[in-house]
CHARMM-style PDB file with segment names, atoms N, HN, CA, C and O in Angstrom:
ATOM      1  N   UNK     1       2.755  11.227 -25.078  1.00  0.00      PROA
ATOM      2  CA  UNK     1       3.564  10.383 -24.213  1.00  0.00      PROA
ATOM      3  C   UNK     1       2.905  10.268 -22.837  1.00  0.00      PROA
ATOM      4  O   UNK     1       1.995  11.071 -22.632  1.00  0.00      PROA
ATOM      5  N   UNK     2       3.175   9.504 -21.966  1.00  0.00      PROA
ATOM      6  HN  UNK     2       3.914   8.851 -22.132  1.00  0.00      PROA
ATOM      7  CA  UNK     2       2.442   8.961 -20.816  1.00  0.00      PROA
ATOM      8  C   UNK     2       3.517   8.755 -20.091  1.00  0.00      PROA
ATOM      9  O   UNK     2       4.566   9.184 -20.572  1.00  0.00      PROA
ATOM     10  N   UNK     3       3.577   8.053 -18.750  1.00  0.00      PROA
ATOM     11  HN  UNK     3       2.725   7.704 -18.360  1.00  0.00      PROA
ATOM     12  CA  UNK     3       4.462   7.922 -18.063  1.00  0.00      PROA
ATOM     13  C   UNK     3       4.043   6.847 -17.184  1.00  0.00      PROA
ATOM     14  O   UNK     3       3.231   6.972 -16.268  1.00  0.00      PROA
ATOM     15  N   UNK     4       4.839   5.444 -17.625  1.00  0.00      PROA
ATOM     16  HN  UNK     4       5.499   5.343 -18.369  1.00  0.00      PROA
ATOM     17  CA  UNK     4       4.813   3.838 -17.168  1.00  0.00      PROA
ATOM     18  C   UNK     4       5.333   4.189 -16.083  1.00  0.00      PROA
ATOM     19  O   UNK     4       5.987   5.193 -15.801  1.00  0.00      PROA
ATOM     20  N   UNK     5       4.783   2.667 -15.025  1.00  0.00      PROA
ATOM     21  HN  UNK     5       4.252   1.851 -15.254  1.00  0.00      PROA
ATOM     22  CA  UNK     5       5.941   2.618 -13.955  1.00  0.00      PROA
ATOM     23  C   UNK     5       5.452   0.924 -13.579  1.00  0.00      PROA
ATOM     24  O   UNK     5       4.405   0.382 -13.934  1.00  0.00      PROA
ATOM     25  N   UNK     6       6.452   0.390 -12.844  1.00  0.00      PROA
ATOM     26  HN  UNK     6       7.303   0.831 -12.556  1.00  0.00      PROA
ATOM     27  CA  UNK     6       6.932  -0.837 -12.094  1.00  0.00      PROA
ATOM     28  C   UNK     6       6.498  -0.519 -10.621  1.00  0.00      PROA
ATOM     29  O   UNK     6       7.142  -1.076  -9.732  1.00  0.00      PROA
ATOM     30  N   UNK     7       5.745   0.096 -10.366  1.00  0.00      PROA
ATOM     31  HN  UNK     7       5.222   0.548 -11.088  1.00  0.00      PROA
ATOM     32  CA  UNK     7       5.602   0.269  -9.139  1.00  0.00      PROA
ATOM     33  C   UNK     7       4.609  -0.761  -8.262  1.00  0.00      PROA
ATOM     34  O   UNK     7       4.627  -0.578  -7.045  1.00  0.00      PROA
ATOM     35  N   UNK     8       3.658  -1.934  -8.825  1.00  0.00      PROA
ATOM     36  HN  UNK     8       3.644  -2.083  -9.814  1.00  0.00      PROA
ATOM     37  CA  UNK     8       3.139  -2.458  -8.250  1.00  0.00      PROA
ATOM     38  C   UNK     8       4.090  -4.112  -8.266  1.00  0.00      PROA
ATOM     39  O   UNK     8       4.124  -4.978  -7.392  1.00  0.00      PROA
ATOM     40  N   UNK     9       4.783  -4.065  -9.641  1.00  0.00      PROA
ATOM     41  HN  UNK     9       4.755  -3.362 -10.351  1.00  0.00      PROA
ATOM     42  CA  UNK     9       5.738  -5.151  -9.373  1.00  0.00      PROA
ATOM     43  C   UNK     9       7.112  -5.450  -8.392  1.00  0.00      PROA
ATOM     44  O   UNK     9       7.682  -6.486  -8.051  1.00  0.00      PROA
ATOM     45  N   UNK    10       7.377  -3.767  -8.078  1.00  0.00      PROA
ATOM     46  HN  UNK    10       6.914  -2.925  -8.356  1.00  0.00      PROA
ATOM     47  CA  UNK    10       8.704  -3.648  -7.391  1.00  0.00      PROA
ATOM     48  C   UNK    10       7.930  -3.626  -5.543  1.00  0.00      PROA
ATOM     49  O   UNK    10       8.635  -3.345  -4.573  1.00  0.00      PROA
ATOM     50  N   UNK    11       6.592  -3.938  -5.430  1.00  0.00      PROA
ATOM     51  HN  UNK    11       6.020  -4.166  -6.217  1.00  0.00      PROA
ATOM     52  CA  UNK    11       5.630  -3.843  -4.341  1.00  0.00      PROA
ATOM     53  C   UNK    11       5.824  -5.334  -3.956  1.00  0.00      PROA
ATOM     54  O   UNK    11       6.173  -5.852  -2.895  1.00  0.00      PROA
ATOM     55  N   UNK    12       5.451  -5.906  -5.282  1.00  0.00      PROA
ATOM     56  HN  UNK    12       5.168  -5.484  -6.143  1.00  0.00      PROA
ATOM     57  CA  UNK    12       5.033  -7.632  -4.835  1.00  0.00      PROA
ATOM     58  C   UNK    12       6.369  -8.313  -4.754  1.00  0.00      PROA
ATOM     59  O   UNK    12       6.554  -9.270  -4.003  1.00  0.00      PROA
ATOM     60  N   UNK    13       7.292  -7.816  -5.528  1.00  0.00      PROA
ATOM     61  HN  UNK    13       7.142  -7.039  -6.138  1.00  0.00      PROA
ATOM     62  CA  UNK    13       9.045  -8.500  -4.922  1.00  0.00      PROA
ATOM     63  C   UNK    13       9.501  -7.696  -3.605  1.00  0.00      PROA
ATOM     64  O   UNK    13      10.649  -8.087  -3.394  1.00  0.00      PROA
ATOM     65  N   UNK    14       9.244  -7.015  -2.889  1.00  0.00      PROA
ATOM     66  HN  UNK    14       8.311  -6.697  -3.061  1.00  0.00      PROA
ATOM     67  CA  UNK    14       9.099  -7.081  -1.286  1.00  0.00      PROA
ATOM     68  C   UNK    14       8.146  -7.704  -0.936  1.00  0.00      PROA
ATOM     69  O   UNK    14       7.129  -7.073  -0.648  1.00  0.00      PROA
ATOM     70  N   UNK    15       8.154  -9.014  -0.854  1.00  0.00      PROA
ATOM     71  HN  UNK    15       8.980  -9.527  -1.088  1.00  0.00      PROA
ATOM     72  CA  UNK    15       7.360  -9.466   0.321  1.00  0.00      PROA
ATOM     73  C   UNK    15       5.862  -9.122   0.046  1.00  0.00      PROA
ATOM     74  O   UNK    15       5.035  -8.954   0.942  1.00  0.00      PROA
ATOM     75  N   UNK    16       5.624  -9.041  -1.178  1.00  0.00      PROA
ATOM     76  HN  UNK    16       6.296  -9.177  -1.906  1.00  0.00      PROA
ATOM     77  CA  UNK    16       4.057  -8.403  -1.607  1.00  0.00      PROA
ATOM     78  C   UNK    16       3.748  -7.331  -0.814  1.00  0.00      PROA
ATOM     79  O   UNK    16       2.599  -7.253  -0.381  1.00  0.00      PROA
ATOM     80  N   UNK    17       4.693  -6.345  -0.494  1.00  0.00      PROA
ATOM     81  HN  UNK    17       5.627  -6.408  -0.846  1.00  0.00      PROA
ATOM     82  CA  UNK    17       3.518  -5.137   0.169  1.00  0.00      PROA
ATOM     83  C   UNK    17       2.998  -4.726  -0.666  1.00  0.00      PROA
ATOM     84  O   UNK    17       3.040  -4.738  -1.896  1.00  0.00      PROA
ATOM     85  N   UNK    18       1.989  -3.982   0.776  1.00  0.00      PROA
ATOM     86  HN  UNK    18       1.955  -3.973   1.775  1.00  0.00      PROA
ATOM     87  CA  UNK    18       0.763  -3.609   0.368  1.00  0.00      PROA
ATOM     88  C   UNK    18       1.051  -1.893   0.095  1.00  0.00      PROA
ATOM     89  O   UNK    18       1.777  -1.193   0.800  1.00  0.00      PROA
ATOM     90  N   UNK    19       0.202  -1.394  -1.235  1.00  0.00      PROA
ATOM     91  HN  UNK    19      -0.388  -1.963  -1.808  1.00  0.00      PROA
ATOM     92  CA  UNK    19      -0.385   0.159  -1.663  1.00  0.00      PROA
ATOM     93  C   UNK    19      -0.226   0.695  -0.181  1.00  0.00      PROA
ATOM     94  O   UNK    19       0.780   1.406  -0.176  1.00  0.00      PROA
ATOM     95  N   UNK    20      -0.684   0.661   0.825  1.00  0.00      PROA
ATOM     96  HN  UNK    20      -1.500   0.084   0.821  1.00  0.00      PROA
ATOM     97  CA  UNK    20      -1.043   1.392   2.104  1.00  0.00      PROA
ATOM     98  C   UNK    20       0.496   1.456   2.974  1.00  0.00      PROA
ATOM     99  O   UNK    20       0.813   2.527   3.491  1.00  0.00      PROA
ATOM    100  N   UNK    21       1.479   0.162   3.102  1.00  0.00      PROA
ATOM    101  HN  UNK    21       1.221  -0.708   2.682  1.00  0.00      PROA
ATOM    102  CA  UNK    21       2.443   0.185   3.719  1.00  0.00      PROA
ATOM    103  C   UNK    21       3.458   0.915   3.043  1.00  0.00      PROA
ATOM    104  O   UNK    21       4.299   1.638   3.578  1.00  0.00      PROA
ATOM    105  N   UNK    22       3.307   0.652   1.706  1.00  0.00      PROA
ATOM    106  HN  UNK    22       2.624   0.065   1.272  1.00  0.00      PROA
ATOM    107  CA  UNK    22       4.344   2.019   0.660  1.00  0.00      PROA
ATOM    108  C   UNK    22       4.102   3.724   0.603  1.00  0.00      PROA
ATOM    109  O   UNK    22       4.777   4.710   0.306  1.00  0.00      PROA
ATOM    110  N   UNK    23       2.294   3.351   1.218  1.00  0.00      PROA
ATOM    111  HN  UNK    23       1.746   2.551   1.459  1.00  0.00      PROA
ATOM    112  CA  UNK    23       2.675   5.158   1.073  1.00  0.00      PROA
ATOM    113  C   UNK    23       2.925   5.147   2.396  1.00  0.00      PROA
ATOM    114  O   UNK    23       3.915   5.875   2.471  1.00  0.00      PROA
ATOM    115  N   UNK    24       2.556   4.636   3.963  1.00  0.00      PROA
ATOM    116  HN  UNK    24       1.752   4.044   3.902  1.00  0.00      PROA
ATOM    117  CA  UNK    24       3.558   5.034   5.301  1.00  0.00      PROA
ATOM    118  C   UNK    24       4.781   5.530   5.073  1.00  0.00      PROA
ATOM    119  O   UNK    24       5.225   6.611   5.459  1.00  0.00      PROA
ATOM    120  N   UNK    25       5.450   4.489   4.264  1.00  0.00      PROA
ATOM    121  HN  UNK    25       5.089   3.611   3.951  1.00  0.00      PROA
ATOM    122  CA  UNK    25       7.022   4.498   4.497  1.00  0.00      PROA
ATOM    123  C   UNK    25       7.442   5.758   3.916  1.00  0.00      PROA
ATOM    124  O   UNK    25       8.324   6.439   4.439  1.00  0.00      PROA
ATOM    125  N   UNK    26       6.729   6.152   2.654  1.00  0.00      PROA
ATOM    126  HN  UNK    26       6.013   5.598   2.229  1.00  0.00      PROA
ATOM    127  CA  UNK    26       7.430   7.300   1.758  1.00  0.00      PROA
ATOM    128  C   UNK    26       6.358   8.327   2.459  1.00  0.00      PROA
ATOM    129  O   UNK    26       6.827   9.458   2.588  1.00  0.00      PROA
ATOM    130  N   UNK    27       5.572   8.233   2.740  1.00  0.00      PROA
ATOM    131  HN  UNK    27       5.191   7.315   2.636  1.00  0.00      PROA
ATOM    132  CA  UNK    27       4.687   9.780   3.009  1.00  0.00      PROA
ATOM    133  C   UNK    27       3.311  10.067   2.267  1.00  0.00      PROA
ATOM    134  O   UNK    27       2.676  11.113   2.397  1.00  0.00      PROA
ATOM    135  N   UNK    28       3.020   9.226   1.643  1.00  0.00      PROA
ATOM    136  HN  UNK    28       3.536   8.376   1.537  1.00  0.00      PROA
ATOM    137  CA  UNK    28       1.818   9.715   0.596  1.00  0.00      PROA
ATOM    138  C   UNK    28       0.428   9.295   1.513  1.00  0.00      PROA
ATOM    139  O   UNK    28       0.367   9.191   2.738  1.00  0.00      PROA
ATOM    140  N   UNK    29      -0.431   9.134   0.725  1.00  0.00      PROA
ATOM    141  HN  UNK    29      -0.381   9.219  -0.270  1.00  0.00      PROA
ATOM    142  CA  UNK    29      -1.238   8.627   0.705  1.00  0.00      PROA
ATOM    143  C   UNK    29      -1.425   7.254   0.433  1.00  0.00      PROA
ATOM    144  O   UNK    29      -0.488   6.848  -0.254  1.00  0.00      PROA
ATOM    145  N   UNK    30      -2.456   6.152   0.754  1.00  0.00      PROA
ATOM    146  HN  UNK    30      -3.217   6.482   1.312  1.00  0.00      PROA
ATOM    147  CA  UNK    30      -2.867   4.976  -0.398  1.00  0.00      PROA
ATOM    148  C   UNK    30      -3.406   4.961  -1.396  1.00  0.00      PROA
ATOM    149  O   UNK    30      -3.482   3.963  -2.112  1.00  0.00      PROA
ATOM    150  N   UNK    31      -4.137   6.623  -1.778  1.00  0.00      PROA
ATOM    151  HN  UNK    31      -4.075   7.433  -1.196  1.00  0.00      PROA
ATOM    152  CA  UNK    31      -4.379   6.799  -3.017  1.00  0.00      PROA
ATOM    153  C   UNK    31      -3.600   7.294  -4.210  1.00  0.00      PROA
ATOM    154  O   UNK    31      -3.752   7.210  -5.429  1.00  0.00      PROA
ATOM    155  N   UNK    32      -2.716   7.838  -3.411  1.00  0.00      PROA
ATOM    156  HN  UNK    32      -2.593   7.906  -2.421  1.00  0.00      PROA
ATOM    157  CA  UNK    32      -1.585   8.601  -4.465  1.00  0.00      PROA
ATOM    158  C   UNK    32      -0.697   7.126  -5.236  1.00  0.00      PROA
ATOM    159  O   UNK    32      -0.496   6.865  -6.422  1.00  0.00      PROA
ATOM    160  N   UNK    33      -0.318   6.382  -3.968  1.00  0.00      PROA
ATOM    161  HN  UNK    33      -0.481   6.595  -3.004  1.00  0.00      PROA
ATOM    162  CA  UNK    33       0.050   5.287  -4.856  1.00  0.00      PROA
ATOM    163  C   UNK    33      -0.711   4.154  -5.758  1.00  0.00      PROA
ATOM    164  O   UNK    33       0.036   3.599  -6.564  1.00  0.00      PROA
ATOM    165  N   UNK    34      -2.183   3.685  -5.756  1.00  0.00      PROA
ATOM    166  HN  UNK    34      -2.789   4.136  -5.101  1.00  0.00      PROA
ATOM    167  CA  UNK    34      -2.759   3.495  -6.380  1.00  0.00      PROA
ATOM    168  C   UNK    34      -2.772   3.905  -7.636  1.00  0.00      PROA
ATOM    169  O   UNK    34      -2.577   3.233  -8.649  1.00  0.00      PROA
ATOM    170  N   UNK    35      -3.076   5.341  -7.507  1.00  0.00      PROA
ATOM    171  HN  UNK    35      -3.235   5.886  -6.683  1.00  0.00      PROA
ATOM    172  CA  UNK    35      -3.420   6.766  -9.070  1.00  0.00      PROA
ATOM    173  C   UNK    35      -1.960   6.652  -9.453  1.00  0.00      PROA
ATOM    174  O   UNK    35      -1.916   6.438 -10.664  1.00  0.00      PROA
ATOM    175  N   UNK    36      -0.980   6.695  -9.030  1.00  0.00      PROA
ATOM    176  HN  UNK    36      -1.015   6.868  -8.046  1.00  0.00      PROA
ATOM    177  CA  UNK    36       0.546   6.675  -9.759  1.00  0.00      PROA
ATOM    178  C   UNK    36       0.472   4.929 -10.555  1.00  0.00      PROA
ATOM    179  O   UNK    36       0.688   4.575 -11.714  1.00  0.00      PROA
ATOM    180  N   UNK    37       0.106   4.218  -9.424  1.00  0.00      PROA
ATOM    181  HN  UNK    37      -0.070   4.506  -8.482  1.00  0.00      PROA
ATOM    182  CA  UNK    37       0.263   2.761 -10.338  1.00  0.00      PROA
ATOM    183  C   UNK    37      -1.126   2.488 -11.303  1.00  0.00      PROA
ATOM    184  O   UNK    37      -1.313   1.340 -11.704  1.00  0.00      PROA
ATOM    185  N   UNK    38      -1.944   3.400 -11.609  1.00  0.00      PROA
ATOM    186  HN  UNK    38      -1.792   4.334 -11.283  1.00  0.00      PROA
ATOM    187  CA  UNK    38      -2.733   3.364 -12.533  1.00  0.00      PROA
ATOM    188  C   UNK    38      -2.715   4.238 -13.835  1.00  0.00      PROA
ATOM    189  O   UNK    38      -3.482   4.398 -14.785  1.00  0.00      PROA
ATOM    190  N   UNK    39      -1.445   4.755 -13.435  1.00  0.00      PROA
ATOM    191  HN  UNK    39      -0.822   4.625 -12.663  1.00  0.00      PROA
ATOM    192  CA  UNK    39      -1.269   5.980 -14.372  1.00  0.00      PROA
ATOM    193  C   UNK    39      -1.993   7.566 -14.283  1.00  0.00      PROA
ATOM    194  O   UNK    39      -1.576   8.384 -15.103  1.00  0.00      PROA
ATOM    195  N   UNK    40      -2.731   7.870 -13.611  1.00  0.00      PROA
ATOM    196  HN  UNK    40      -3.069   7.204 -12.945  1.00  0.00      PROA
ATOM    197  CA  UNK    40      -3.965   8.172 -13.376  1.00  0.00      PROA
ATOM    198  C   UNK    40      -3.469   9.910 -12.871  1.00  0.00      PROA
ATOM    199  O   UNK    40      -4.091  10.959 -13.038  1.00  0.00      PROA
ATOM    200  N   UNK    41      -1.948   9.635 -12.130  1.00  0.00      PROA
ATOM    201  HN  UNK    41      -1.443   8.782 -11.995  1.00  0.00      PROA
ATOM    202  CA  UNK    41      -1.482  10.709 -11.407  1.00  0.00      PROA
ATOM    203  C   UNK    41       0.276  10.036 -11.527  1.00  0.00      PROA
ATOM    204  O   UNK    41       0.895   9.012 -11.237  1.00  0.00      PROA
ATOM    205  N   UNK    42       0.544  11.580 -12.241  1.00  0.00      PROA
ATOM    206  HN  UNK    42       0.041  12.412 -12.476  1.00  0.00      PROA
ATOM    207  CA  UNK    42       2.441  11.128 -12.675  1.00  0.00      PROA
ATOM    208  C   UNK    42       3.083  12.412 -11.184  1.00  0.00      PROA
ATOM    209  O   UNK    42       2.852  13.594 -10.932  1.00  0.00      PROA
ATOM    210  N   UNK    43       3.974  11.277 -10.512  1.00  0.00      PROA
ATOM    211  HN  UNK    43       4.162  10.316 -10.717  1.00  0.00      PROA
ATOM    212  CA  UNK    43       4.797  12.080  -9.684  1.00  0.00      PROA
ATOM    213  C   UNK    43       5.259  13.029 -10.092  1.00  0.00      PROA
ATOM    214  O   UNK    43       5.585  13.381 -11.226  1.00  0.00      PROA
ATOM    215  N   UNK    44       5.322  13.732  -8.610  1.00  0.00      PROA
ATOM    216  HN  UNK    44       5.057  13.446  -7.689  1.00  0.00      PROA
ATOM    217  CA  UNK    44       6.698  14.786  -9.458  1.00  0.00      PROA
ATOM    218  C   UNK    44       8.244  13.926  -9.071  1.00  0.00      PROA
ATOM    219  O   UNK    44       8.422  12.822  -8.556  1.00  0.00      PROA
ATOM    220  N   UNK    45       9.344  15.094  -9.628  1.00  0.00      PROA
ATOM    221  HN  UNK    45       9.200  15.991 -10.046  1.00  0.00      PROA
ATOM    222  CA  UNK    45      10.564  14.183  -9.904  1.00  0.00      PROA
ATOM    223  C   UNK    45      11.152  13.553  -8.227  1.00  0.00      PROA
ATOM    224  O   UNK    45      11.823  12.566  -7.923  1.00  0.00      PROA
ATOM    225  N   UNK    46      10.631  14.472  -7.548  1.00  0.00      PROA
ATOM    226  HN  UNK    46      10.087  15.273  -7.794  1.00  0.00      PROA
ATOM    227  CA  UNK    46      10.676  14.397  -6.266  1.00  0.00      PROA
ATOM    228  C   UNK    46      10.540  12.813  -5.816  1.00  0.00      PROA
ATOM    229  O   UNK    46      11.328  11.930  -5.479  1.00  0.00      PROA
ATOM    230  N   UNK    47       9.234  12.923  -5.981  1.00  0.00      PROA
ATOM    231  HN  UNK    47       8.593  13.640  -6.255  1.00  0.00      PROA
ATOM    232  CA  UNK    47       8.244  11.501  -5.465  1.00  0.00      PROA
ATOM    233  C   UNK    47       8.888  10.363  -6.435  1.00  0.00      PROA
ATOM    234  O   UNK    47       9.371   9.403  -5.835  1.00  0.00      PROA
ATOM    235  N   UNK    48       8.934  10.351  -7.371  1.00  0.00      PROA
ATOM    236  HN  UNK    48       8.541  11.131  -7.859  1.00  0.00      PROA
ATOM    237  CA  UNK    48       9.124   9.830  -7.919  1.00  0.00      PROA
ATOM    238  C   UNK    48      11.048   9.008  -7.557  1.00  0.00      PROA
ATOM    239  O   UNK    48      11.415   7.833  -7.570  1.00  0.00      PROA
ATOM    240  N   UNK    49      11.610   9.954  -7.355  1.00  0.00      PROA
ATOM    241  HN  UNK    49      11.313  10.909  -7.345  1.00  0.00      PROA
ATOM    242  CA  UNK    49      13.170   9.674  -6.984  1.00  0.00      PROA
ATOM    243  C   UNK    49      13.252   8.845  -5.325  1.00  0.00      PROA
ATOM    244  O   UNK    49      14.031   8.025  -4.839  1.00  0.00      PROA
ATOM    245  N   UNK    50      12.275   9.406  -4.924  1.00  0.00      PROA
ATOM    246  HN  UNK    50      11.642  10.072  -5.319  1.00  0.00      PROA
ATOM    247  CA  UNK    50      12.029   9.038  -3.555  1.00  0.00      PROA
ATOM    248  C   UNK    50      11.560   7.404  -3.828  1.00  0.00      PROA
ATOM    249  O   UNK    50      12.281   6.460  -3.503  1.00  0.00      PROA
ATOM    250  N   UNK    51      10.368   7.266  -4.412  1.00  0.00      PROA
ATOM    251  HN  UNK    51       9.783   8.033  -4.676  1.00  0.00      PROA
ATOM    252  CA  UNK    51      10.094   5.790  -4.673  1.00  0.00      PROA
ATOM    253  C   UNK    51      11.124   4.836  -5.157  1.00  0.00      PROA
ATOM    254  O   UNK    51      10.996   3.648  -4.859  1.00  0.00      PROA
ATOM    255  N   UNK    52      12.341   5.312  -6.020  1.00  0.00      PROA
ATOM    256  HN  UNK    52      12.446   6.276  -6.262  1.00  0.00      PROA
ATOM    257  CA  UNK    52      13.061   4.450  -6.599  1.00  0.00      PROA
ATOM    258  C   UNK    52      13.870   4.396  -5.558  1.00  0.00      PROA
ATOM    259  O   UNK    52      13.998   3.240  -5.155  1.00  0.00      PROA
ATOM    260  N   UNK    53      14.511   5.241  -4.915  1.00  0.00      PROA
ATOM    261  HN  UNK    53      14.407   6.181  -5.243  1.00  0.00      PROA
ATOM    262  CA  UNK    53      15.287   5.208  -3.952  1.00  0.00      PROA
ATOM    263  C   UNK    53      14.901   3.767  -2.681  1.00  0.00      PROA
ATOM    264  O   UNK    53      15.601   2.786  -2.427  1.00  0.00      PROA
ATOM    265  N   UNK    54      13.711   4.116  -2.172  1.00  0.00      PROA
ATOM    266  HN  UNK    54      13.143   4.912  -2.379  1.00  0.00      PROA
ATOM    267  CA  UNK    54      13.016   2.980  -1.537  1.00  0.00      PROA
ATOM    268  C   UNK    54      13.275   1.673  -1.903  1.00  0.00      PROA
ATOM    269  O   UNK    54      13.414   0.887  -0.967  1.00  0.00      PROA
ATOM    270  N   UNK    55      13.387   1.194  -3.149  1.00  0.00      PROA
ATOM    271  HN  UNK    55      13.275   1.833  -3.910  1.00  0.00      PROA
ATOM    272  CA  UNK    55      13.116   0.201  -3.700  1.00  0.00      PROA
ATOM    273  C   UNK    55      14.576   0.090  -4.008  1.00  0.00      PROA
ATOM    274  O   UNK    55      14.872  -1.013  -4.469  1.00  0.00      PROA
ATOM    275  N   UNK    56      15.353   0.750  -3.907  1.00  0.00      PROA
ATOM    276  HN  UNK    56      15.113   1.646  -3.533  1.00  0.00      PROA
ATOM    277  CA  UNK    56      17.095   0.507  -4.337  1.00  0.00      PROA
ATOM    278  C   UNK    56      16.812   0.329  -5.823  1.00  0.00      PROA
ATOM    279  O   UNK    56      17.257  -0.633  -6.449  1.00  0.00      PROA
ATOM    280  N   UNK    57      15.929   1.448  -6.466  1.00  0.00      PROA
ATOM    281  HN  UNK    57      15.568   2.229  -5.957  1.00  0.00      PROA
ATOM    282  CA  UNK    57      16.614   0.662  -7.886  1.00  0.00      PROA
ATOM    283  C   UNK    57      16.800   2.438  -8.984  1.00  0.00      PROA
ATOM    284  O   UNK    57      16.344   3.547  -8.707  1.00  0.00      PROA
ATOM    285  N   UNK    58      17.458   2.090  -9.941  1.00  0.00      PROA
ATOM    286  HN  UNK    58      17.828   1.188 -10.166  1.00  0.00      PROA
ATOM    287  CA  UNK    58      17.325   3.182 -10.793  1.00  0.00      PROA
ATOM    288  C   UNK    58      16.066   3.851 -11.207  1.00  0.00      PROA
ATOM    289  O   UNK    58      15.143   3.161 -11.640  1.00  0.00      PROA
ATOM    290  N   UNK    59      15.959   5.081 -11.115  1.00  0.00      PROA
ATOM    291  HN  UNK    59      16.709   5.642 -10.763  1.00  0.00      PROA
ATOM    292  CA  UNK    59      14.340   5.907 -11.369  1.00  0.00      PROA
ATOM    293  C   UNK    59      13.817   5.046 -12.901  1.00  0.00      PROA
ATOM    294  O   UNK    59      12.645   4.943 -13.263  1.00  0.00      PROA
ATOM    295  N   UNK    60      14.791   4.600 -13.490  1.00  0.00      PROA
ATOM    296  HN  UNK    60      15.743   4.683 -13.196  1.00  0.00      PROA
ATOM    297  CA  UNK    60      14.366   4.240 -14.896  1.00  0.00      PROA
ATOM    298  C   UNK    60      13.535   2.773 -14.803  1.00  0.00      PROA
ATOM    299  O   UNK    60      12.682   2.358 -15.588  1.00  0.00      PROA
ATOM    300  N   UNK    61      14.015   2.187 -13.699  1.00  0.00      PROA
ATOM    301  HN  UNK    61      14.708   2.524 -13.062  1.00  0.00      PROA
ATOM    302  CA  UNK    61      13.405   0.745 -13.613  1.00  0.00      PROA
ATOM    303  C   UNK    61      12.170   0.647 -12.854  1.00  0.00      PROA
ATOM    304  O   UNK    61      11.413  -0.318 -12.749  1.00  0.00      PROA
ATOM    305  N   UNK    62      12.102   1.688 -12.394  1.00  0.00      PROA
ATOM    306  HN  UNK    62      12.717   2.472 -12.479  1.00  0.00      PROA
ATOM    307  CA  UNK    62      10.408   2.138 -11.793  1.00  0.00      PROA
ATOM    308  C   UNK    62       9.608   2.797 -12.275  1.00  0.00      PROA
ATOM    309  O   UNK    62       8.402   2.655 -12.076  1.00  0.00      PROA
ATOM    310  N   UNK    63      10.286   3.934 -13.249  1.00  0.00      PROA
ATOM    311  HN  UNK    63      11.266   4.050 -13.411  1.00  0.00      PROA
ATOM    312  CA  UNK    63       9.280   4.629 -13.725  1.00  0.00      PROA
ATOM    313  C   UNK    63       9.601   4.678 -15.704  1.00  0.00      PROA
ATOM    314  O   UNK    63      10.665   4.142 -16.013  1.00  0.00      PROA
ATOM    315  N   UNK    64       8.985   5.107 -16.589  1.00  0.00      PROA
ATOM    316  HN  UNK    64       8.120   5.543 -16.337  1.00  0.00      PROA
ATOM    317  CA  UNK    64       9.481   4.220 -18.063  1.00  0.00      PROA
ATOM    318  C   UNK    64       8.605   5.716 -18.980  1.00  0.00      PROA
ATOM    319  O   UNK    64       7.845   6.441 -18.338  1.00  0.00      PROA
ATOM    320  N   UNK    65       8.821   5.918 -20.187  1.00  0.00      PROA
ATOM    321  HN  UNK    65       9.439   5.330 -20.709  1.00  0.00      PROA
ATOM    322  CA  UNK    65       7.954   6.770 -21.084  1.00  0.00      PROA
ATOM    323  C   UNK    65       7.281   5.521 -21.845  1.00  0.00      PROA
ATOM    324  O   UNK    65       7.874   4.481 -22.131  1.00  0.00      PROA
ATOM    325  N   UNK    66       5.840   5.836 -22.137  1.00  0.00      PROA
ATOM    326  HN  UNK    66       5.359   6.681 -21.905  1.00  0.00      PROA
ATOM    327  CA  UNK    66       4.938   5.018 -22.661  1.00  0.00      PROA
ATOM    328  C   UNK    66       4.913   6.111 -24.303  1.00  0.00      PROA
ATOM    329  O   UNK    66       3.891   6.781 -24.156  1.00  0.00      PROA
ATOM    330  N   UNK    67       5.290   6.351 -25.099  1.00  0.00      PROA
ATOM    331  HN  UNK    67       6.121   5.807 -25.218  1.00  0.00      PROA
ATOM    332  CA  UNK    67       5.056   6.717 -26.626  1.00  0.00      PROA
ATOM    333  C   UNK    67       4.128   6.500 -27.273  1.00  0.00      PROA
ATOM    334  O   UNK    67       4.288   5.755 -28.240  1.00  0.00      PROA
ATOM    335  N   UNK    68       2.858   7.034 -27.016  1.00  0.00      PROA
ATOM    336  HN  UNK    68       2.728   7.639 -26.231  1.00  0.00      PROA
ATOM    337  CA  UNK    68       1.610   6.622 -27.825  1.00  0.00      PROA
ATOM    338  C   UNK    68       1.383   6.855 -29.192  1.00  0.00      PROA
ATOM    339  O   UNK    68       0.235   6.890 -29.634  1.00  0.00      PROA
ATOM    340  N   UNK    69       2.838   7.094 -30.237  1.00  0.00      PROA
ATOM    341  HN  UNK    69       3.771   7.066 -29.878  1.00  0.00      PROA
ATOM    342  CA  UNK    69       2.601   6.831 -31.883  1.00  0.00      PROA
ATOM    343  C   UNK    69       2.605   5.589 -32.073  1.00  0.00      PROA
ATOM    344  OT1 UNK    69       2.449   5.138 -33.208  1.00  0.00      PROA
TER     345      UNK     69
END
């Protein structure tokens, strides 16, 4: 299993921000959000609750299980 996310689409319905202005607001890095929207690096539940929160939406509509059978 893997772990999807909406995180570059829930970027471009604000106003297209940018990777760099999303991690200011929450605290990260511009790479952390990159590697999360590449799959590359899975939040913890923390970060992850924090991002949905940002975005006003349910953790489920940002972040998804990918089932690789």
């Amino acid at each position: 299993m893997k772990l999807g996310n909406n995180l570059r689409r829930c970027r471009f319905d604000r106003n297209e921000m940018s990777q760099e202005d999303l991690a200011k607001e929450i605290g990260v890095t511009r790479q952390t959000i990159h590697s999360i929207e590449k799959g590359k690096f899975v939040p913890s539940a923390l970060l992850a609750f924090k991002l949905a929160r940002f975005f006003n939406k349910p953790a489920e509509e940002v972040f998804y299980i990918i089932d690789d059978n």
